[in-house]
C-alpha positions as CSV (number, residue, x, y, z in Angstrom):
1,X,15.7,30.8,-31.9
2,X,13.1,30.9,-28.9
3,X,13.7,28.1,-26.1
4,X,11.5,25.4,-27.0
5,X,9.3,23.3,-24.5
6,X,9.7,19.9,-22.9
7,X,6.2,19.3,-21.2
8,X,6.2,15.8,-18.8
9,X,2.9,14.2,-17.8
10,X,2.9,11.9,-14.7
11,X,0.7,11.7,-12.2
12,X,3.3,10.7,-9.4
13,X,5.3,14.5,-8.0
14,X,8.4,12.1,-7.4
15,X,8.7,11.2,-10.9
16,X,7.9,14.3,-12.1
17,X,10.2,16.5,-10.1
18,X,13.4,13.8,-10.7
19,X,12.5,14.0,-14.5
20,X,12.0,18.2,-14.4
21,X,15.9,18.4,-12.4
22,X,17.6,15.9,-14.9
23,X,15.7,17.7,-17.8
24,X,16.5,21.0,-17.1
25,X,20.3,19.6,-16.1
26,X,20.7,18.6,-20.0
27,X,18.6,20.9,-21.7
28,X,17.5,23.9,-19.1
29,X,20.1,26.6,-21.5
30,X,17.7,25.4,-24.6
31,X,14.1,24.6,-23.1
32,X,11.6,25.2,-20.8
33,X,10.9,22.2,-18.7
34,X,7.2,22.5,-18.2
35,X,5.0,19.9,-15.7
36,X,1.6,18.7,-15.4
37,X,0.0,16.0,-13.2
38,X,-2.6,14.9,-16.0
39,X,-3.1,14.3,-18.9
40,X,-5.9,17.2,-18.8
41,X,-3.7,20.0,-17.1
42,X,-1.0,18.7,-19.4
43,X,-3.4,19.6,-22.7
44,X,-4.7,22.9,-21.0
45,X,-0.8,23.9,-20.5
46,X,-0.3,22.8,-24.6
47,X,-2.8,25.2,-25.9
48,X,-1.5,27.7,-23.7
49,X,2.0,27.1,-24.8
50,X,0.9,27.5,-28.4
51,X,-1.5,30.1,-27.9
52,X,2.0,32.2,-26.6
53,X,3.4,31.7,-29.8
54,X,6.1,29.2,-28.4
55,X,7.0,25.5,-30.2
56,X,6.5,22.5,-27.5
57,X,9.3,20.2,-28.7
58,X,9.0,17.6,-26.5
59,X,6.3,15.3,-24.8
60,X,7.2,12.8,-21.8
61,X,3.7,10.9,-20.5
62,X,3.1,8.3,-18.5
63,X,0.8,5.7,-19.6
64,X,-0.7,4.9,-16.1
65,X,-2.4,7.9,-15.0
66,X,-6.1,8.4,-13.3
67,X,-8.8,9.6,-16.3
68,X,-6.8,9.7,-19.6
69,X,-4.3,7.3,-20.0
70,X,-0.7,8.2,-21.8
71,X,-1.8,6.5,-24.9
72,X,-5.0,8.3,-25.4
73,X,-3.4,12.0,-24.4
74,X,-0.8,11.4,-27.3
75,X,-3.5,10.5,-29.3
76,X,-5.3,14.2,-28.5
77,X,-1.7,15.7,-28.5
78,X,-0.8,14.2,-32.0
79,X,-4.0,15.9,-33.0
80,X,-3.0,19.7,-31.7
81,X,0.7,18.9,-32.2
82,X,1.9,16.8,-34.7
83,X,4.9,17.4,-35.2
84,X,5.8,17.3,-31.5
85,X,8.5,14.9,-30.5
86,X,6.1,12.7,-28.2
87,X,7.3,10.0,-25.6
88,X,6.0,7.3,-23.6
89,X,7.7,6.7,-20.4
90,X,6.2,4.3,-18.3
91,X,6.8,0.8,-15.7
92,X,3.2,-0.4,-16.5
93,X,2.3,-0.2,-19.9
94,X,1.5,-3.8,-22.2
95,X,2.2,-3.8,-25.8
96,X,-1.2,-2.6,-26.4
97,X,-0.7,0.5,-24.9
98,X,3.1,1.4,-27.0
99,X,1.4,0.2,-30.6
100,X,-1.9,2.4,-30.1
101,X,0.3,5.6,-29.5
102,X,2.6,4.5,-32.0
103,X,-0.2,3.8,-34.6
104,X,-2.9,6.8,-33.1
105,X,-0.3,9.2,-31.4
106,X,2.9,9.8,-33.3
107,X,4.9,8.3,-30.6
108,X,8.8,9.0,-31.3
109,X,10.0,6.9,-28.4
110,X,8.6,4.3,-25.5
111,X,11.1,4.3,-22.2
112,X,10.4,2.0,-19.4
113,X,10.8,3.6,-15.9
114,X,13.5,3.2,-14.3
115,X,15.3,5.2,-17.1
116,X,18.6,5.9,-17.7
117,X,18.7,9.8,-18.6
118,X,22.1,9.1,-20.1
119,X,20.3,7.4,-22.6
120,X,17.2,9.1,-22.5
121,X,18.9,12.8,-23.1
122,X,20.7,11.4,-26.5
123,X,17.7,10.1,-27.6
124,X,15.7,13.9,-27.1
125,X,18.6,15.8,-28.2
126,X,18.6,13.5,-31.4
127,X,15.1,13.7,-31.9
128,X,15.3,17.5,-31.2
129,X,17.6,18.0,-33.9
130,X,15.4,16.1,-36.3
131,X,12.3,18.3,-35.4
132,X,14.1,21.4,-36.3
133,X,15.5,20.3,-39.4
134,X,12.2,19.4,-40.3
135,X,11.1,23.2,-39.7
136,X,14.1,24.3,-40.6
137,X,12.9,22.1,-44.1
138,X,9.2,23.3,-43.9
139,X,10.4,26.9,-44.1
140,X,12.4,26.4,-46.9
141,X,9.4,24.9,-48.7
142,X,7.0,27.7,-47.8
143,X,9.6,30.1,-48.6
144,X,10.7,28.3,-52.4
145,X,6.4,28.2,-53.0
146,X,6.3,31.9,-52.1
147,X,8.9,32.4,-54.9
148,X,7.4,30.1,-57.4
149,X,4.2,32.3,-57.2
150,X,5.9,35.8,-57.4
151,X,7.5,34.5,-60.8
152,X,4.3,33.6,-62.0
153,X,2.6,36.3,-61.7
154,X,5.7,38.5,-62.9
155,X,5.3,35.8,-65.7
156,X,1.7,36.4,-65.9
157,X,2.2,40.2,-66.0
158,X,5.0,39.9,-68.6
159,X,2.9,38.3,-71.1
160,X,0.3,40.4,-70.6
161,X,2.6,43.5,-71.8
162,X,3.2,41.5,-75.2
């Protein structure tokens, strides 16, 4: 399989660049740790990604950030990327913030900054495994519908002959 991606959104190059070197500590053999400092650049790189041909897996934001908050970017991410694993990581954000990209963004997980990248690498490599059985499941499902239609029109054909 491809490396997947791991995009992170912050606006702050401290946070970013401490969360890229932990990243690609735990998972740089597997993904591509990709970085953005908006929640604009950060869509631009998506479609690029995708547009390549390459699965993004993963999806740290911030929720603070100048222009489109973290909420609202999962929103437009859920929208191009649904089935991306998508994470809110933020010091600022209220309750509002976590239940609108849970309800409007797919949001997998909400970390609070500090975080511990103990924890925070067993939760992506968890959720990581759960995305690609769910491929892994979609695949299977496409493939066992492609089947079901060459019988049928064997079927089809067969009857035809009688």
């Amino acid at each position: 399989m491809n490396k997947g991606y791991i995009i992170c959104v912050d606006d702050e190059v401290s946070v970013l660049e401490t969360l890229q070197e932990q990243l690609h500590n735990e998972f740089g053999k597997t993904h591509e740790i990709e970085t953005a400092r908006s929640a604009e650049e950060a869509l631009a790189l998506l479609e690029e990604i995708q547009n390549s041909g390459f699965v993004i897996e993963v999806i740290i934001t911030d929720q603070v950030m100048p222009g489109m908050k973290g909420a609202d970017f999962l929103e437009a991410v859920h929208k191009k990327s649904p089935d991306s694993i998508k994470i809110l990581l933020t010091g600022q954000a209220g309750l509002d913030s976590a239940i609108h990209a849970i309800n409007f963004g797919g949001l997998s997980r909400y970390v609070e900054k500090p975080w511990n990248i103990e924890d925070l690498s067993k939760d992506i490599r968890s959720l990581i495994e759960k995305f690609r059985q769910n491929l892994e499941n979609q695949h299977l499902v496409n493939e066992l519908n492609r089947r079901i239609k060459e019988l049928e029109e064997e079927n089809r054909k067969l009857q035809q002959t009688d």
